[in-house]
C-alpha positions in Angstrom: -2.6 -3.6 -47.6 0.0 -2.8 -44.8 2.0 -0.3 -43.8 4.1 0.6 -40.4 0.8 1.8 -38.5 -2.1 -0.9 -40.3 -3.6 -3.8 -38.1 -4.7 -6.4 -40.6 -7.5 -9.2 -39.4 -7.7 -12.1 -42.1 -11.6 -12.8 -43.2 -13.7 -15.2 -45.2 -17.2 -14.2 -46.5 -20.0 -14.9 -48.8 -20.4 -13.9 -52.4 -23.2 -15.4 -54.6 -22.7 -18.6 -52.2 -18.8 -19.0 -52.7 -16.9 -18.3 -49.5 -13.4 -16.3 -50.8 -10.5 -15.0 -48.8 -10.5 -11.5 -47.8 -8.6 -9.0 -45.3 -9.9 -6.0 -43.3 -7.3 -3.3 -43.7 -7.1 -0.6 -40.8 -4.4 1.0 -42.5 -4.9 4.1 -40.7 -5.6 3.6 -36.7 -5.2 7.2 -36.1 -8.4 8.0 -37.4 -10.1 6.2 -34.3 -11.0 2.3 -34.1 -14.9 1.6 -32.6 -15.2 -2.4 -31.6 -18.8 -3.0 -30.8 -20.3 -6.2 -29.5 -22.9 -7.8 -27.3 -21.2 -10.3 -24.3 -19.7 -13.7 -26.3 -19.7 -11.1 -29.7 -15.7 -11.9 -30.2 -14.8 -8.2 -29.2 -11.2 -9.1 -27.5 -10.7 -12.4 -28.9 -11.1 -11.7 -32.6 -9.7 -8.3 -32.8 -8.5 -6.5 -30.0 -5.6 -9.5 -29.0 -4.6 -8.6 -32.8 -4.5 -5.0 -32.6 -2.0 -5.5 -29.4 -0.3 -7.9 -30.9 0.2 -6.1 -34.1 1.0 -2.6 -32.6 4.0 -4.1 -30.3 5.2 -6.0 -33.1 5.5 -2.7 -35.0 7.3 -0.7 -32.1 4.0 1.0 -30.7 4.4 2.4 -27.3 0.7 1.4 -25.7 -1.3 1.8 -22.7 -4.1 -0.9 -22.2 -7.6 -0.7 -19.9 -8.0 -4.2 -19.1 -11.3 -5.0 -17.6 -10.9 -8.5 -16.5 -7.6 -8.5 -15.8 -5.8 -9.6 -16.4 -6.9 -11.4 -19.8 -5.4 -8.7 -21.8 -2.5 -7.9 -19.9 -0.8 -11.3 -20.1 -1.5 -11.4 -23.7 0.6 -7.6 -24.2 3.2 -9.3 -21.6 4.1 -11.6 -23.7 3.8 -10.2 -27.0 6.3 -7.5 -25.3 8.8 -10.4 -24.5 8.6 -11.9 -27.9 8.9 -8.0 -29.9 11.5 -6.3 -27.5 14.1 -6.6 -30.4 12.1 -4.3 -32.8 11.9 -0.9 -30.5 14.8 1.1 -30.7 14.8 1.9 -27.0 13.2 -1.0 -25.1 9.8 -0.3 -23.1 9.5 -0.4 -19.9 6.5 -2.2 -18.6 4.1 -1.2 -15.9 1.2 -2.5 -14.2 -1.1 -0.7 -12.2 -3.3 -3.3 -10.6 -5.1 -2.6 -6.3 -6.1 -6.4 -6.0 -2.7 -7.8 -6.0 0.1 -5.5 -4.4 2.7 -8.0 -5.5 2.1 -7.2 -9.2 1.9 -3.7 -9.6 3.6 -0.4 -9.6 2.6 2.3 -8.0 2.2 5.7 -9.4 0.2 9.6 -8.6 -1.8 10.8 -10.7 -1.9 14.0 -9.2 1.7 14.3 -9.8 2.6 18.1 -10.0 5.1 17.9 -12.4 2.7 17.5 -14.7 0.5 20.3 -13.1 0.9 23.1 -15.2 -1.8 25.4 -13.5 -4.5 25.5 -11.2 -6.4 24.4 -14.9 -5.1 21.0 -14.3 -6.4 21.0 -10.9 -9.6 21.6 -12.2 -9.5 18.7 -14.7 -8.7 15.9 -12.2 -10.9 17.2 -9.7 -13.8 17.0 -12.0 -12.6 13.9 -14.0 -12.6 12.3 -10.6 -15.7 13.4 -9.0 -17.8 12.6 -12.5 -16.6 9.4 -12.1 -17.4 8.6 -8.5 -21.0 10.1 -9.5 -21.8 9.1 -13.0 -24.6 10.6 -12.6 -23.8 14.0 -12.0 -22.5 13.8 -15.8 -25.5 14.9 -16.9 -26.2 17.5 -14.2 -22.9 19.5 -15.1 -23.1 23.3 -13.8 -25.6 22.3 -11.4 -24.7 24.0 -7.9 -24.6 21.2 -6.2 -22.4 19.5 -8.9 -20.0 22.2 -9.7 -19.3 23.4 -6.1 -17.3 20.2 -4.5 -15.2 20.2 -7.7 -14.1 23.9 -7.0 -13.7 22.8 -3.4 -11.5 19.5 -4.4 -9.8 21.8 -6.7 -8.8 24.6 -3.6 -7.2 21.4 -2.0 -5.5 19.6 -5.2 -3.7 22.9 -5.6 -3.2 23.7 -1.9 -1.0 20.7 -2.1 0.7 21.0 -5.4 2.0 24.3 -4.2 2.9 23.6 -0.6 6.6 22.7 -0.5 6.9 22.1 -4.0 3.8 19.2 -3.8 5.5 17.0 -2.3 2.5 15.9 -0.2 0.6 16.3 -3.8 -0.9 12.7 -3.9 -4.8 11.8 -3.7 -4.6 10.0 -0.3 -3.1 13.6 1.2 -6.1 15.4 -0.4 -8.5 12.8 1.2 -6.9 13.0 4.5 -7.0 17.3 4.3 -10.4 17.1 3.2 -11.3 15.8 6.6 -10.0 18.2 8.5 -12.4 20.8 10.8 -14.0 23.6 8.8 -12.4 26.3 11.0 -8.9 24.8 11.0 -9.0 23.9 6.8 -10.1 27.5 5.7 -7.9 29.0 7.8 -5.0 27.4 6.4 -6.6 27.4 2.8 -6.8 31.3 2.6 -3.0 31.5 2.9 -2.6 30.6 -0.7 -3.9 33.2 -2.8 -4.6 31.1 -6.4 -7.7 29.6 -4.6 -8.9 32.2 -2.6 -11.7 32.9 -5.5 -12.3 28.9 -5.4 -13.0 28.8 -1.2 -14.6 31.9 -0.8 -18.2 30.9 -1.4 -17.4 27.9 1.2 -15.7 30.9 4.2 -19.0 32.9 3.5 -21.8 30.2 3.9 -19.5 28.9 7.0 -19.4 32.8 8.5 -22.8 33.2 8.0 -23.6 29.9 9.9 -25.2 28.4 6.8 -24.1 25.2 7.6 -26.8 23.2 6.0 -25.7 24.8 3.0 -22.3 24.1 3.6 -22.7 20.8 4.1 -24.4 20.2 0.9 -21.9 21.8 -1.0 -19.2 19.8 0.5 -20.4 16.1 2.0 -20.5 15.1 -1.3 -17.3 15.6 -2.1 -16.3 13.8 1.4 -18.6 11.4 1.0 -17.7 10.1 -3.0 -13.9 10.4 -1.9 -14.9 8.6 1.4 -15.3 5.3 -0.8 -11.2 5.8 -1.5 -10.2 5.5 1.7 -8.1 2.2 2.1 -5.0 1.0 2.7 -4.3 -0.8 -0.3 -5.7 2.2 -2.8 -3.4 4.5 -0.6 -0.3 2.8 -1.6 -0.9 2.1 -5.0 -1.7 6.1 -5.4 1.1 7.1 -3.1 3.8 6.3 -4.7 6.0 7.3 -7.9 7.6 4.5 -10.1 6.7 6.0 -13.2 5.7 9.0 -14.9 2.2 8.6 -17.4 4.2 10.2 -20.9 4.1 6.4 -22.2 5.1 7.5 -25.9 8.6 9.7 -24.7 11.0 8.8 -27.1 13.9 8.3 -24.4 11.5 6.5 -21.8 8.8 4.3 -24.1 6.4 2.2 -21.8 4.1 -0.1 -21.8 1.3 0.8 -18.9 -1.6 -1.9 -18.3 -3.9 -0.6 -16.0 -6.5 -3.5 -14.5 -10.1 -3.1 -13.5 -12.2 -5.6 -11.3 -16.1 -5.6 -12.3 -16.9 -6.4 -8.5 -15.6 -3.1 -8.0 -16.2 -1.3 -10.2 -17.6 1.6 -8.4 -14.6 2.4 -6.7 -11.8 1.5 -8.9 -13.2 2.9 -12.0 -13.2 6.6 -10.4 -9.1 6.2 -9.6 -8.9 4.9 -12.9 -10.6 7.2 -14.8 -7.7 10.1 -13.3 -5.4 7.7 -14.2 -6.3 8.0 -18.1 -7.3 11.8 -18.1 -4.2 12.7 -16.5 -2.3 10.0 -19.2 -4.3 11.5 -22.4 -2.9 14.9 -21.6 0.7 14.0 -21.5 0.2 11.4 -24.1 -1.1 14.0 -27.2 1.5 15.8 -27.9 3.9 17.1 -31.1 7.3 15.0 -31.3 6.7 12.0 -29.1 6.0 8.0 -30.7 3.6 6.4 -32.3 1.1 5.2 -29.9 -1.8 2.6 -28.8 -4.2 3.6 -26.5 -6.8 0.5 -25.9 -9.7 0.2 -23.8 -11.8 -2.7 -23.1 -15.1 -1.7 -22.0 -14.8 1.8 -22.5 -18.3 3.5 -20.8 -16.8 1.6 -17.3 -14.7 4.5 -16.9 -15.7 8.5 -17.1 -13.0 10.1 -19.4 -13.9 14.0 -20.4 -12.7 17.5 -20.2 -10.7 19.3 -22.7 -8.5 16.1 -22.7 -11.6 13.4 -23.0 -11.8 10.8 -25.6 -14.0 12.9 -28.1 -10.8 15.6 -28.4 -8.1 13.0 -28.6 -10.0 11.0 -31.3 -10.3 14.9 -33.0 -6.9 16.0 -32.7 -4.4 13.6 -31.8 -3.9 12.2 -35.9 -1.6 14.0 -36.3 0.2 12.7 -33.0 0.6 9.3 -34.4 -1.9 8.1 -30.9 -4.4 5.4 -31.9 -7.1 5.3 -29.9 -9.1 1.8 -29.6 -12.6 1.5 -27.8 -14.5 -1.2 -27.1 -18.3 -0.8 -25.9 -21.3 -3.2 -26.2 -23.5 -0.8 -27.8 -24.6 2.4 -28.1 -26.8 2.8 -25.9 -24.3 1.7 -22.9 -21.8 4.7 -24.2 -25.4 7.0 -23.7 -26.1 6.0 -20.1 -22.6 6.6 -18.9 -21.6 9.8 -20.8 -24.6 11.2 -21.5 -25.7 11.3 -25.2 -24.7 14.3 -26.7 -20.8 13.0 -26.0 -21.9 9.3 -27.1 -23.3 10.7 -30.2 -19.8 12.9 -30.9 -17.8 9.8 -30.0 -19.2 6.8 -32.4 -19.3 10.0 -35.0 -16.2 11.0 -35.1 -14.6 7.4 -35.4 -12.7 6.5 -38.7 -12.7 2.6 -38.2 -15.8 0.6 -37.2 -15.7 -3.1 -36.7 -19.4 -4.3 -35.2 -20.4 -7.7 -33.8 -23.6 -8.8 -33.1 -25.7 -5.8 -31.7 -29.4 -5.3 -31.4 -31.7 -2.3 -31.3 -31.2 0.7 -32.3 -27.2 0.0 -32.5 -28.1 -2.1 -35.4 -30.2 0.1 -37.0 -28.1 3.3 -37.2 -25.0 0.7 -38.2 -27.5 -0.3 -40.9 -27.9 3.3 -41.7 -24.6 3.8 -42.2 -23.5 0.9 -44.5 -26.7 2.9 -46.5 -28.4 1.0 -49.4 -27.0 -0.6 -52.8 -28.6 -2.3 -55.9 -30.0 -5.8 -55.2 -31.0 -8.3 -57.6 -34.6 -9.6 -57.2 -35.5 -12.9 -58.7 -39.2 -13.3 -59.0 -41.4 -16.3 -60.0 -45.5 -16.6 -61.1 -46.9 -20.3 -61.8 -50.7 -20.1 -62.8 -52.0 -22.8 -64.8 -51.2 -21.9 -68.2 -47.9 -20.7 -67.7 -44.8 -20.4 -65.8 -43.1 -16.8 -65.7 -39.6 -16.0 -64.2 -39.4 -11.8 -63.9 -35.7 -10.5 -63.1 -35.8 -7.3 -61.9 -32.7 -5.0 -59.7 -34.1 -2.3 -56.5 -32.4 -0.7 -53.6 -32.2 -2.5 -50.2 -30.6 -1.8 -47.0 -26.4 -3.3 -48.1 -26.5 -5.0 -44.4 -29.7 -4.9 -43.1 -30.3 -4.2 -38.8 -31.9 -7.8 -38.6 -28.9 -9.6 -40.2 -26.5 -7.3 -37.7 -28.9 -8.3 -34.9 -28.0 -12.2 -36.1 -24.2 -12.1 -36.4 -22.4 -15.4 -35.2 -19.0 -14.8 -32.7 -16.5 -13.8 -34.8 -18.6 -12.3 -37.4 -18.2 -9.2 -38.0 -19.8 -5.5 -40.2 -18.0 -2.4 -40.7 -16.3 0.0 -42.4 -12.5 1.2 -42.5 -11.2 4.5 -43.6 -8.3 5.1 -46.1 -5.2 7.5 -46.6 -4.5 9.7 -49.6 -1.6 7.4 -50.9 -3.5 4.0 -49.5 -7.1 4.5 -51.2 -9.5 1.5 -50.4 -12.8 1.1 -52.7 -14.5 -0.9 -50.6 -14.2 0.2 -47.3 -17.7 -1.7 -46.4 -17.4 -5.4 -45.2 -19.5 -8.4 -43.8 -17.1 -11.5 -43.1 -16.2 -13.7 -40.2 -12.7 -13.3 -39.1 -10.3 -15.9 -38.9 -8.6 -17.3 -35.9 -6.0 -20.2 -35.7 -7.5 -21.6 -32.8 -5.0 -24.3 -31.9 -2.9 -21.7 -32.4 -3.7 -19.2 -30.0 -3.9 -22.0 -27.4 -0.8 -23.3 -27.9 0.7 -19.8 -27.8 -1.4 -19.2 -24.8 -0.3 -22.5 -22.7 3.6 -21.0 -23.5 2.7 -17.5 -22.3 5.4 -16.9 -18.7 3.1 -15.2 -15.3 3.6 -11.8 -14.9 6.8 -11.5 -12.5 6.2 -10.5 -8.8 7.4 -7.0 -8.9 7.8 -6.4 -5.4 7.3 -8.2 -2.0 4.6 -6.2 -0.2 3.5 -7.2 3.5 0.7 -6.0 5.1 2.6 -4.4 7.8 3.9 -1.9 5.3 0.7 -1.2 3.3 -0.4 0.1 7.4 2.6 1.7 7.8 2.2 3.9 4.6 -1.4 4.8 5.5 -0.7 5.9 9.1 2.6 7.9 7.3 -0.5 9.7 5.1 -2.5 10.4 7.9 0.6 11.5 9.5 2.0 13.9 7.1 -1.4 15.6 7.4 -1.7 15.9 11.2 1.9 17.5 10.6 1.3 20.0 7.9 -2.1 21.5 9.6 -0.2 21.8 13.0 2.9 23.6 11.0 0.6 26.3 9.2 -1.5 26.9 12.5 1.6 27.6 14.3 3.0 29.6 11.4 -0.2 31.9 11.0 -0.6 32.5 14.9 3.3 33.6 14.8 2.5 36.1 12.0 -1.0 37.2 13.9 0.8 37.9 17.0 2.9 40.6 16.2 -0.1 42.2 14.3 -2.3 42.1 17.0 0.4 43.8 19.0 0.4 46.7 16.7 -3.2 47.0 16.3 -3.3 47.3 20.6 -0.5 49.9 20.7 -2.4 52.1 18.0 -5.5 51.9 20.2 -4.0 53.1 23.5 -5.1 56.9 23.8 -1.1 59.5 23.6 -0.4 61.3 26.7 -1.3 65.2 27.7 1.7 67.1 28.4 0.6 67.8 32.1 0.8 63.7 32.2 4.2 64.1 30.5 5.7 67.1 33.2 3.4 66.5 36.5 5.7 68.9 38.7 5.9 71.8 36.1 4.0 74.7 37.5 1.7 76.3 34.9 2.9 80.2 34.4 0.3 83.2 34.6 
């Protein structure tokens, strides 16, 4: 069953000891797509290279979280390559990648043209913070939590309205968060939209609670801290493309690559990469979309514009959302497990590989229970008796889930109104063409060098940062000591006492 959304994965499985030919039909994408799977399970090789490879060929604009990269990113090269001819306006492809400089693009997050409000601010701030802290996910409106996001927030939007943001970029905010207490609120409380946000911060530091000040805002130095390099400086400082992959004059094709020795680090940029991207990406009149993500709970995606809303709302957007964990209880840890719970419940499609624990057994729960036959057999001396008899057992039970060979693969996929499936349930072992895949693979061209990048310039860039900031703090404290000056000159003359009038006419002789 096809249509011009449907990935379609070719299967074998077992009835009554015949193997027979099947399909599993995700006709409808939209409705969310969970992969689940222990290491080795087949998660990427068995149905995520299928679902990029059937979405480009069928003119999806896409954006792909590639955790090893770049395993997946070659692949949706290449399929790109091969597929241009079928999208009415070609897509552009983009790499955002800090390992190798020579093959990526560089783009802000924070880029305020797509800052609406001081809202927005908000978002990234938090997105970003969460994700440099994981576990502050589950501390959320704790003092300590909540108070270096509103003070990352006064200085995202400090910078998105100074001079039209063009120092907006998250290596300016790093470098402004440094900055001396006295000299940072002082130029902070000239814009008025944060003055609400900073004001707990100017009190505990006028009050010379600094041990409270400290704890409200090392953490937020110290998290960001871990960002300060060279190499994530220029990635983040520059602007070669905008995050609205699915705009119908400007379709891309965004790859954004993790490194698990990293992790820590990388996953917090990346994390505002995706938030700010989800935002931009669900909305009314744009294309059809693919958003896939390997290894899903290795990045912190939430806010109004996390996973669980897009998965809830963006249907009718034409944006598929594809997320791959390793179970359950992984998607717990990270996000906590009220939000893990929402997630795998509000998924449409659910294709499972080997999984154990309680993965398996609430998988097993949902497949629920169907009418077995039961052959049983009594041999006493006498006699020989055969009894046939039908009950109710488990249709896929956790212990066979638990057992699943690579490749093999439980589920269940949803339906449309005009596209009804009656069996939406499945057990089978997908097919690959092995030689196939390899052959293909050995053809695939190496991502081009995009641009020759030498170490001198990745300096020179971070120095220019550090720069621009050294600049902008002496420009306001020049400008706000101008504007004192004359007020303090006032303020004197209206202190010093008026003259009598025998002052004002000393010879005048005073008449009896």
């Amino acid at each position: 069953m096809e249509n011009e959304y449907s990935v379609n994965l070719p299967a074998k499985y077992r009835l009554k000891s015949k193997i027979r030919n099947s399909w599993i039909n995700i006709i409808n994408p939209f409705r969310g797509i969970l992969v689940a799977g222990t290491p080795g399970a087949g998660k990427s090789y068995f149905v995520i290279r299928h679902i990029i490879d059937q979405h480009i060929k069928k003119g999806f604009s896409m954006f792909l979280y590639d955790f090893k990269y770049d395993d997946l990113t070659r692949i949706a090269y290449n399929k790109l390559l091969r597929y241009q001819k079928n999208y009415k306006v070609k897509p552009a492809f983009y790499i955002i990648n800090f390992d190798d400089l020579t093959r990526t693009h560089r783009c802000n997050p924070l880029d305020p043209a797509g800052m609406d409000d001081i809202t927005d601010a908000t978002e990234a701030s938090r997105t970003i913070m969460l994700g440099l802290n994981r576990e502050w996910i589950k501390k959320q409106g704790d003092f300590f939590v909540e108070s270096p996001i509103n003070f990352l927030t006064a200085i995202i939007w400090y910078l998105c309205r100074y001079e039209d943001g063009k120092l907006c970029t998250l290596p300016h905010v790093i470098e402004l968060m440094q900055t001396d207490y006295d000299r940072l609120f002082a130029i902070l409380e000239t814009e008025e939209e944060i003055k609400v946000l900073i004001n707990p911060f100017i009190s505990a530091y006028h009050n010379k609670a600094m041990a409270q000040l400290e704890g409200q805002i090392a953490s937020a130095k110290i998290g960001l801290a871990r960002l300060s390099s060279p190499q994530l400086y220029y990635v983040l400082s520059g602007n070669d493309f905008t995050l609205d992959i699915n705009n119908p004059q400007e379709p891309k094709i965004v790859c954004m690559g993790n490194n698990p020795q990293k992790l820590q680090v990388y996953g917090a940029v990346l994390s505002l990469y995706i938030s700010r991207m989800l935002k931009l990406v669900n909305r009314k009149g744009q294309l059809k979309s693919s958003l896939v993500f390997d290894e899903f709970p290795t990045i912190y995606v939430g806010g109004a514009s996390g996973v669980d809303g897009l998965l809830a709302t963006a249907r009718s957007n034409f944006v598929s959302t594809t997320l791959a964990v390793q179970d359950f209880s992984q998607l717990k840890k990270d996000y906590g497990a009220e939000q893990a719970d929402v997630i795998t419940g509000i998924v449409g499609n659910i294709l499972s590989g080997q999984v154990t624990g309680d993965t398996a057994k609430k998988l097993s729960e949902n497949f629920g229970r169907i009418v077995q036959d039961k052959d049983s057999m009594t041999i006493n001396r006498s006699d020989t008796s055969t009894t046939k008899a039908t009950q109710l057992g488990d249709a896929i039970p956790s212990a066979r889930i638990a057992a699943l060979s690579s490749g093999e693969f439980v589920g269940m996929v949803a339906d449309n109104p005009d596209q009804k499936i009656n069996l939406k349930m499945f057990h089978c072992e997908i097919q690959n063409d092995h030689k196939a895949i390899k052959t293909e693979e050995d053809a695939y061209k190496p991502i081009t060098l995009i641009e020759q990048v030498t170490e001198q310039d990745i300096q020179e860039n971070y120095k220019k940062i550090k720069r621009d900031i050294m600049e902008l703090i002496d420009r306001e404290l020049s400008l706000i000591n101008t504007l004192q000056e004359p007020e303090e000159a006032v303020q004197a003359a209206e202190k010093t006492p008026a003259c009598d009038d025998e002052d004002e006419n000393p010879g005048q002789a005073v008449s009896m």
